[in-house]
C-alpha positions in Angstrom: 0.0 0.0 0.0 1.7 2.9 -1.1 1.0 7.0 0.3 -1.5 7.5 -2.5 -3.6 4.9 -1.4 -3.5 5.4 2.3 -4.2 9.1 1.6 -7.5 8.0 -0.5 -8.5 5.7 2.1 -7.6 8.9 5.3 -10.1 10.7 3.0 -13.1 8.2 2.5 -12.9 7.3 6.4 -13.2 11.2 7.0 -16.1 11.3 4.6 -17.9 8.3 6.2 -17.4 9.7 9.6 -19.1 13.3 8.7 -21.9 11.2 7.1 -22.5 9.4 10.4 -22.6 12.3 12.0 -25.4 13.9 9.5 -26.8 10.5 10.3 -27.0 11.2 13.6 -28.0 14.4 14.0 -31.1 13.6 11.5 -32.6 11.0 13.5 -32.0 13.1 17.1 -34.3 15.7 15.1 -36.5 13.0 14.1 -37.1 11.5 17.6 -38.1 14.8 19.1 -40.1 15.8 16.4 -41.9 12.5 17.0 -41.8 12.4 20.8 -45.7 14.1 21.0 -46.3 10.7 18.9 -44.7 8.2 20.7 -48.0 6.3 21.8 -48.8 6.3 18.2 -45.2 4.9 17.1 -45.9 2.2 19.9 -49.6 1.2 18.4 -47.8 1.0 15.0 -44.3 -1.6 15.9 -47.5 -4.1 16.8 -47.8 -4.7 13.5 -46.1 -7.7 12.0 -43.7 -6.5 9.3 -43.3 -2.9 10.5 -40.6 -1.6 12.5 -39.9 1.5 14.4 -38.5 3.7 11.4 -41.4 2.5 9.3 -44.2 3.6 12.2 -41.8 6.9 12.2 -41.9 7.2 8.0 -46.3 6.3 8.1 -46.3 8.7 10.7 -44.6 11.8 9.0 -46.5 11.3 5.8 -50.0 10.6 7.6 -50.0 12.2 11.1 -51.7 10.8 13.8 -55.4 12.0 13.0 -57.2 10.1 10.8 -60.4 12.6 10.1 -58.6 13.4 7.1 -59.9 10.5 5.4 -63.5 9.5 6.2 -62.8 6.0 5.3 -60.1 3.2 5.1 -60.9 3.0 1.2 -60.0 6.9 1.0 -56.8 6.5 2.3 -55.7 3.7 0.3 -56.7 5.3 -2.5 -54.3 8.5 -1.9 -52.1 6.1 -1.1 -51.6 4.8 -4.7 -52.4 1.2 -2.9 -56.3 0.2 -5.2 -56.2 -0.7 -8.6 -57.1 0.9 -11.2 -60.5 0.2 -12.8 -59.6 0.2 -17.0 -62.1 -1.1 -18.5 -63.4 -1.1 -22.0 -66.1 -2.0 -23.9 -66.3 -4.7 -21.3 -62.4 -5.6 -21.9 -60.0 -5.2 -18.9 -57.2 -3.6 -20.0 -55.1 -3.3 -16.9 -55.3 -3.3 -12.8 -52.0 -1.4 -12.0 -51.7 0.5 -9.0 -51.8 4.1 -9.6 -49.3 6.9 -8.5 -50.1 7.4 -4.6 -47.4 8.8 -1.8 -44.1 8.8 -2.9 -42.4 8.1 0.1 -45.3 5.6 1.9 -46.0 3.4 -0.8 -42.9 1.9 -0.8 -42.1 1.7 2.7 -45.2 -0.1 3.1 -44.5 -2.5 0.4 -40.9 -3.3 2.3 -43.0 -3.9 5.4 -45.3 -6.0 3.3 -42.3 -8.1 2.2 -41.2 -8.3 6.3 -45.2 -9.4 7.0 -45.3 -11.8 4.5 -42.8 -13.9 6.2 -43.8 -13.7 9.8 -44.8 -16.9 10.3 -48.6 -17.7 11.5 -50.0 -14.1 10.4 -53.1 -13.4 8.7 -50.8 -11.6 6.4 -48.5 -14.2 5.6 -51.7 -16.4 4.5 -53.2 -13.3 2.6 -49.8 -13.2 0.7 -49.5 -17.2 0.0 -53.4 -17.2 -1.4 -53.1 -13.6 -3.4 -49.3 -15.0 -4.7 -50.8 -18.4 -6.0 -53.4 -16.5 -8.6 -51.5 -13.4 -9.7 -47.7 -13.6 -8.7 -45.8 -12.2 -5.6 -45.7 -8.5 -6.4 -49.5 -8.0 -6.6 -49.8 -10.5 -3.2 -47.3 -7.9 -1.9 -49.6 -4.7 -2.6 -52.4 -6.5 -1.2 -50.8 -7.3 1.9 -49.3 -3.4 1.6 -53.3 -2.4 1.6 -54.2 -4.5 4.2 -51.2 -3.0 6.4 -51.8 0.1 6.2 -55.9 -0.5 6.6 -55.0 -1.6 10.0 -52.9 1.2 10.5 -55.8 3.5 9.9 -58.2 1.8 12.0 -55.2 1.4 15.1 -54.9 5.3 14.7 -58.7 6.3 14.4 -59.9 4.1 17.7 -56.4 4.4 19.8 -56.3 0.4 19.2 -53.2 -2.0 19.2 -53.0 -4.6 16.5 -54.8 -7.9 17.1 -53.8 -10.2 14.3 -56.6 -12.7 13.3 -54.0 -15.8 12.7 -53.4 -17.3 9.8 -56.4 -19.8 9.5 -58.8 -16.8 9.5 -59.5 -16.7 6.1 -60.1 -21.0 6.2 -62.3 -20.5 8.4 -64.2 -17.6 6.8 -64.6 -19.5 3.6 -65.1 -22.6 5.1 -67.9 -23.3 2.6 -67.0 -21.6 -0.2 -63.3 -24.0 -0.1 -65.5 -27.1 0.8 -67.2 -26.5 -2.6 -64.4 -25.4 -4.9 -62.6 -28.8 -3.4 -65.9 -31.0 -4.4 -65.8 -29.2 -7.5 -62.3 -30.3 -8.4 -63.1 -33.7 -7.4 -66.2 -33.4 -9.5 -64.2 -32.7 -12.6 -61.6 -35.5 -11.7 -65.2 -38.3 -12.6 -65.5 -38.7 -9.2 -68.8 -38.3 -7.1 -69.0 -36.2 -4.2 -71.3 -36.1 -1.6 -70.4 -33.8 1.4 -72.0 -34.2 4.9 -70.8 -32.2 8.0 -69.2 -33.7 10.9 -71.0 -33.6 14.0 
């Protein structure tokens, strides 16, 4: 290693230190800018998949009160988190997400990854059933709705998160799944004759 090189390396150590200490001073400004929220921040980190600088991100870009948006469906839909409805003459031309938040949409979608593999969440089964039909990226949007749908509801009532586990959807379909499977088993030229167990 010659001067040159230890004089390039002196310099790239200085310049990594002075960005550490931007660093730092940034998130001391954030963390008393957000200390009036703090019991928010909390209700948020309940949430499988979201951490404390994601609960800080949601928070700057949304605020704590919710009477902005009268409904859940409002918010997603500033959000850039529905699909878009592009339809004609009875042909569906496409169901991409529209623009929405900059800055939340894809903080949410990270958390949606991080939910997604939380083991025994309603949004881990959410993701496997929306990924088997239309691909991981839309299941990951979905999930991102459903995150951030809680997230309204957590802020609007003062709530912590209460997951519903990951046979809730199993066992709100219960019939519906009952019948697709007889369906299948129909179409295999087998008979089917389903009776409840007692």
């Amino acid at each position: 290693m010659t001067a040159h090189h230890r004089f390039l390396i002196a310099h790239h150590l200085r310049l990594i230190e002075e960005l550490e200490k931007h660093i730092a001073a940034f998130d001391a400004r954030i963390e008393e800018l957000l200390a009036p929220l703090g019991n928010a921040v909390a209700q948020l980190i309940t949430i499988p998949g979201v951490s404390r600088v994601s609960a800080q991100v949601i928070l700057a870009e949304l605020g704590a009160d919710m009477t902005a948006f009268p409904t859940s469906g409002h918010l997603l839909s500033w959000a850039g988190l529905t699909p878009r409805l592009d339809e004609s003459a009875g042909k569906r031309r496409s169901t991409r997400v529209r623009k929405g938040a900059p800055w939340l949409k894809p903080v949410l979608v990270q958390c949606a990854w991080g939910s997604a593999r939380t083991k025994g969440t309603s949004y881990q089964a959410r993701f496997f059933r929306i990924k088997a039909r239309r691909g991981p990226k839309k299941a990951a949007i979905a999930v991102a709705a459903s995150l951030l749908t809680a997230a309204y509801h957590m802020l609007k009532n003062g709530t912590f998160h209460q997951d519903l586990g990951a046979d809730f959807l199993v066992q709100h379909d219960k019939a519906r799944i009952a019948t697709k499977l007889a369906n299948r088993i129909k179409d295999l030229g087998y008979d089917v004759c389903l009776t409840p167990v007692a």
